[in-house]
Phi, psi and omega in degrees: 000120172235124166277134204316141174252120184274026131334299168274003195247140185275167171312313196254037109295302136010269198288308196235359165279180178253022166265137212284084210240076183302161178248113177258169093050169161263340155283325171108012162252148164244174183288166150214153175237125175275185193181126159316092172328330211239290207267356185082341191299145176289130185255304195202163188227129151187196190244160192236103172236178218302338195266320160269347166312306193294340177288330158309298182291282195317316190269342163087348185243137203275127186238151175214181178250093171328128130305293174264002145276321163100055190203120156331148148223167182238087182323129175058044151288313169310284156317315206065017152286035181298139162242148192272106178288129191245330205179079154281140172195163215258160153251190211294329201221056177022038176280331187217162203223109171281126175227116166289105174225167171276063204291157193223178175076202163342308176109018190291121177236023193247149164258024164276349153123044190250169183281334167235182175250339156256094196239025141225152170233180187238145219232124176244107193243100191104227159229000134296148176239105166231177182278138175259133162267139179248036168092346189285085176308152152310161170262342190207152171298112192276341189280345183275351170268337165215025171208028165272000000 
């Protein structure tokens, strides 16, 4: 699968046409933010590059690229925390990747085994700063999933 390089593309095709050109990086990724398709919740942030993106749109399952492994992955090869791709979309200057999903197995989409990655928030008080947990228990043990 290959995407229009928006190199050739002027800004306002970019911004208001209908060819789909991401921008990846000088890494070759772009961001995505993931979302609970049904409820709207930010479930998870990573990154993507062209090769998961298109394995996505092909495969209907959300593939994304570790930084720190420095490798494609297939959210929940491991787990069995796969997300359903439901919905992709762009932002105005094709920089960041909204993926609308399904989560499947548990519902976990954090690998500490929580339902989001985001289950703290942060709290300033002063010149402290510290994490409030809001509670998000794990659903599942992460040391028996990925390191059993």
């Amino acid at each position: 699968m290959q995407f229009a390089d928006p190199k050739k593309l002027t800004t306002t095709e970019i911004e208001t046409g209908p060819v789909f050109s991401p921008r990846f990086g000088a890494d070759g990724l772009i961001f995505a933010v993931a979302t609970d398709a049904t409820t709207g919740e930010v479930l998870m942030a990573a990154h993507m590059s062209a090769e998961s993106v298109a394995l996505t749109l092909g495969t209907g399952e959300v593939h994304y690229f570790s930084r720190s492994r420095n490798r494609l992955w297939k959210k929940g090869e491991t787990s069995g925390e796969v997300q359903k791709l439901v919905e992709m979309r762009v932002d105005c200057d094709q920089d960041v990747l909204w993926l609308k999903v399904e989560m499947t197995g548990r519902g976990a989409a954090c690998h500490t085994g929580r339902r989001s990655c985001f289950y703290r928030k942060v709290t300033a008080e002063g010149e402290t700063v510290a994490l409030e947990d809001l509670g998000g228990a794990p659903i599942f043990d992460p040391d028996d999933i990925y390191r059993g």
